[in-house]
LOMI-833090 format. One record per atom (N, C-alpha, C): x, y, z; residue in one letter; residue number from 0; atom name. Coordinates in Angstrom, 1 decimal. Atoms other than C-alpha are relative to their C-alpha. Layout:
% LOMI-833090
       x       y       z  aa    i  at
       X       Y       Z   a  NUM  CA
...
***
This chain:
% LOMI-833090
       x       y       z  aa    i  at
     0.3     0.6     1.3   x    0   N
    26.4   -12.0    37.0   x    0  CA
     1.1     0.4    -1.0   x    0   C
    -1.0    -0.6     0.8   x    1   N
    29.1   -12.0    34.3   x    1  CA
    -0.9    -0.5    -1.7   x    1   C
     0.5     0.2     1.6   x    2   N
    28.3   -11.5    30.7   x    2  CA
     1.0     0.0    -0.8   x    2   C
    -1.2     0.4     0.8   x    3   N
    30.8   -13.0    28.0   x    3  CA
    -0.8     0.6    -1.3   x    3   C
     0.3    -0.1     1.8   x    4   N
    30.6   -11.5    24.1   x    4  CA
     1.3    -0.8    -0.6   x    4   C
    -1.0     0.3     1.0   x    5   N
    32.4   -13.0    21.4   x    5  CA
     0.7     1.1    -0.9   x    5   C
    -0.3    -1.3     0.5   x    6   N
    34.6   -10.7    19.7   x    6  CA
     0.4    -0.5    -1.2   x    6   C
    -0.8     0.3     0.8   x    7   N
    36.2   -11.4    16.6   x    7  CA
     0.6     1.0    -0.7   x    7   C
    -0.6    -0.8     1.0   x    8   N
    38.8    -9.1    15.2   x    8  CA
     0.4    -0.3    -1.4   x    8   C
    -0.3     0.5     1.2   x    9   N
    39.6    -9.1    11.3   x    9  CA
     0.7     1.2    -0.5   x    9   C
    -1.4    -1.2     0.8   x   10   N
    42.4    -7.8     9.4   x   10  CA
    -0.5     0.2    -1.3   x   10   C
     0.6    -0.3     1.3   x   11   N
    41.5    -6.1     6.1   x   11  CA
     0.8    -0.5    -0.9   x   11   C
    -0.7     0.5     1.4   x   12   N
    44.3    -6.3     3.6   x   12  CA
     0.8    -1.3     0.3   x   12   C
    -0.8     1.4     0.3   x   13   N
    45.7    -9.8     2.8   x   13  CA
    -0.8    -1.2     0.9   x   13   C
     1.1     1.1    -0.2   x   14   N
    42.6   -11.3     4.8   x   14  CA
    -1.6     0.2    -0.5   x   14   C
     1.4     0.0     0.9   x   15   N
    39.4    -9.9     3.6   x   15  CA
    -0.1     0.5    -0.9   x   15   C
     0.4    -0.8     1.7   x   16   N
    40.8    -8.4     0.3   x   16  CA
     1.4    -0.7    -0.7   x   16   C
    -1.0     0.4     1.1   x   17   N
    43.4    -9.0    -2.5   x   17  CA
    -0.3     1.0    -1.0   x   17   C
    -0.3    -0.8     0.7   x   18   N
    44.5    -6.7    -4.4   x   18  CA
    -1.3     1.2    -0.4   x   18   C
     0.8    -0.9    -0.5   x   19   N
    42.0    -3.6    -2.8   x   19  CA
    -1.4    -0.6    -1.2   x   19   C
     0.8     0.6     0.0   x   20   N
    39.2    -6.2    -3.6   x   20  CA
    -0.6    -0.7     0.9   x   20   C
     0.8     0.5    -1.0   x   21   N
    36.7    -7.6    -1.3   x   21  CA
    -0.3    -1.7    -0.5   x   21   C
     0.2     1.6     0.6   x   22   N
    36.7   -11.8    -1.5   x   22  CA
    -1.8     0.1     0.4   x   22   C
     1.5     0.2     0.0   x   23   N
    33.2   -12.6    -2.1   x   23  CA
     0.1    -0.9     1.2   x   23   C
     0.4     0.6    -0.9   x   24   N
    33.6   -15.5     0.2   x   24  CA
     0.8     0.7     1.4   x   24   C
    -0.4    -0.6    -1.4   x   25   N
    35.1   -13.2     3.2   x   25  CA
    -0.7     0.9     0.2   x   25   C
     1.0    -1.0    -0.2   x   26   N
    32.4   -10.9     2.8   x   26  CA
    -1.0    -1.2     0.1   x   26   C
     1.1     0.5    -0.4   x   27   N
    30.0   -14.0     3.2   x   27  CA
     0.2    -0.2     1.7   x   27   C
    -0.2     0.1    -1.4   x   28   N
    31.7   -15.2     6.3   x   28  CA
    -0.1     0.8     0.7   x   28   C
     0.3    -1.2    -0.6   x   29   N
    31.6   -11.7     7.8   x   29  CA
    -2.0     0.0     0.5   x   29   C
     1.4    -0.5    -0.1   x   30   N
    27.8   -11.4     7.1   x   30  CA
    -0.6    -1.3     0.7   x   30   C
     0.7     0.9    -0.6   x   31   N
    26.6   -15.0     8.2   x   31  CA
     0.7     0.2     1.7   x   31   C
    -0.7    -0.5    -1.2   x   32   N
    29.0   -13.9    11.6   x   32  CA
    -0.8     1.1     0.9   x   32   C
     1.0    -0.7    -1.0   x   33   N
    26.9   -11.4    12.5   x   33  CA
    -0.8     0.2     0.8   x   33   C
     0.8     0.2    -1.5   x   34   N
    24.2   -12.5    14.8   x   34  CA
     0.9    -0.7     1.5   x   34   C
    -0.6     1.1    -0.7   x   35   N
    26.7   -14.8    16.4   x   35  CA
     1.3     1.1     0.5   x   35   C
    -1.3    -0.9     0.1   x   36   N
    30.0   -12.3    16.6   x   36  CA
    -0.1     1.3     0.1   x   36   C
    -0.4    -1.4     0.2   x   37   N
    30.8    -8.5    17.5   x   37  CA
     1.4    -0.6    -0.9   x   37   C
    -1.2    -0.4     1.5   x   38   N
    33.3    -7.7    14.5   x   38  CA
     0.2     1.4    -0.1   x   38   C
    -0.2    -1.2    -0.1   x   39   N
    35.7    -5.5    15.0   x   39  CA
     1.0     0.0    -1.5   x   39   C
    -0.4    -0.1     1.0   x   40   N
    37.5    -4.1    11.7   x   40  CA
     1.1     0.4     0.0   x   40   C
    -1.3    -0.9    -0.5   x   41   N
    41.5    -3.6    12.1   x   41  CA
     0.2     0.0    -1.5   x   41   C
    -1.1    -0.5     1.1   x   42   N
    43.3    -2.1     9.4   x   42  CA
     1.4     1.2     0.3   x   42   C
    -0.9    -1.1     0.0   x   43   N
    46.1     0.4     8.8   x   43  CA
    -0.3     1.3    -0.2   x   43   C
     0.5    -1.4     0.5   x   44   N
    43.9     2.5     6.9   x   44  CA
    -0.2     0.9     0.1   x   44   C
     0.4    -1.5    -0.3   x   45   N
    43.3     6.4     7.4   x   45  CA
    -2.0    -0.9    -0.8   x   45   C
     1.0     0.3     0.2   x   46   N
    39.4     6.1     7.4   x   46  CA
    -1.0     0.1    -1.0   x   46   C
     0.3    -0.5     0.6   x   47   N
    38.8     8.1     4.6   x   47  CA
     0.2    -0.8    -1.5   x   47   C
    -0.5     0.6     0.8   x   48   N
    40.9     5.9     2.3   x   48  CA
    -0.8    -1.3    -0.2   x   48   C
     0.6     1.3    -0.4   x   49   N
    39.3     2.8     3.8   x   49  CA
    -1.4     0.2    -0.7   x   49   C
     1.1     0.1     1.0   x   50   N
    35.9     4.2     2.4   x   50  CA
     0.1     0.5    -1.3   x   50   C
     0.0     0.0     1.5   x   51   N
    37.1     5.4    -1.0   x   51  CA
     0.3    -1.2    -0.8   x   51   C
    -0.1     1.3     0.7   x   52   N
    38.2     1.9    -1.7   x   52  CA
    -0.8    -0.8     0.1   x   52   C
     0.7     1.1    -0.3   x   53   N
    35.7     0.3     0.0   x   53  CA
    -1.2     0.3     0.6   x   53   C
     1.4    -0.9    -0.3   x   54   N
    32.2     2.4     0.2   x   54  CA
    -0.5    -0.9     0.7   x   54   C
     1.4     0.2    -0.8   x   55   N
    30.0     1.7     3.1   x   55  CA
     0.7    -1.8     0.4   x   55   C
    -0.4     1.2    -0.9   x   56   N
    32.0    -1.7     4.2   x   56  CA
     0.4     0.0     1.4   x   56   C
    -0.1    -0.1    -1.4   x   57   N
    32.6    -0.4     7.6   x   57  CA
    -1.2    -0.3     0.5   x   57   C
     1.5     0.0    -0.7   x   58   N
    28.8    -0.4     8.2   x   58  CA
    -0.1    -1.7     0.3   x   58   C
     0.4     1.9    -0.1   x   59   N
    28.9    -4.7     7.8   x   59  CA
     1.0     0.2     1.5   x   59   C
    -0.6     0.4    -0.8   x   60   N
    31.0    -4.1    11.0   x   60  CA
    -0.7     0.7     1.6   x   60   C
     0.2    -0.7    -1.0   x   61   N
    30.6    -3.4    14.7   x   61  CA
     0.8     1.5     0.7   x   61   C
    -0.9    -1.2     0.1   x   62   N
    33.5    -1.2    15.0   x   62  CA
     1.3    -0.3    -1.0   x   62   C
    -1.4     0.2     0.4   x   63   N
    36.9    -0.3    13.6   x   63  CA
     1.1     1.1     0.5   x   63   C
    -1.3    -0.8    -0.3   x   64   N
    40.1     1.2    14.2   x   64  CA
    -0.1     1.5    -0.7   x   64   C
     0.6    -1.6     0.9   x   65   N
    39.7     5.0    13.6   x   65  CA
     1.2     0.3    -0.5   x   65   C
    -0.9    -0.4    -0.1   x   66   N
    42.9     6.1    12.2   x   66  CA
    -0.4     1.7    -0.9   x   66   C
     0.5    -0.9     0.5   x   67   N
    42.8     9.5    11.1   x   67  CA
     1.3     1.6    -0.7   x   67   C
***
């Protein structure tokens, strides 16, 4: 029996932010994605950095890129 998931990877800066701002409507798409999509979270970011700019937005994800 094979079991398929949907994955969708998303890039942070210059697709779900502007100028270390979160687009309202790329934080909707994210969140209506969720039942339907694992979402994984790529960035550059050290992970520490990623949540001083952007508190508790890893949690809307399934995973992300640890960088550390």
């Amino acid at each position: 029996m094979w079991f398929f998931r949907v994955v969708a990877p998303l890039d942070l800066d210059g697709t779900l932010t502007e100028d270390d701002r979160v687009s309202e409507s790329g934080m909707a798409a994210v969140k209506a994605s969720r039942g339907e999509l694992r979402l994984i979270l790529v960035t550059g970011r050290i992970f520490d950095d990623l949540d001083a700019t952007f508190p508790g937005l890893w949690r809307e994800f399934d995973a992300t890129n640890d960088l550390q």
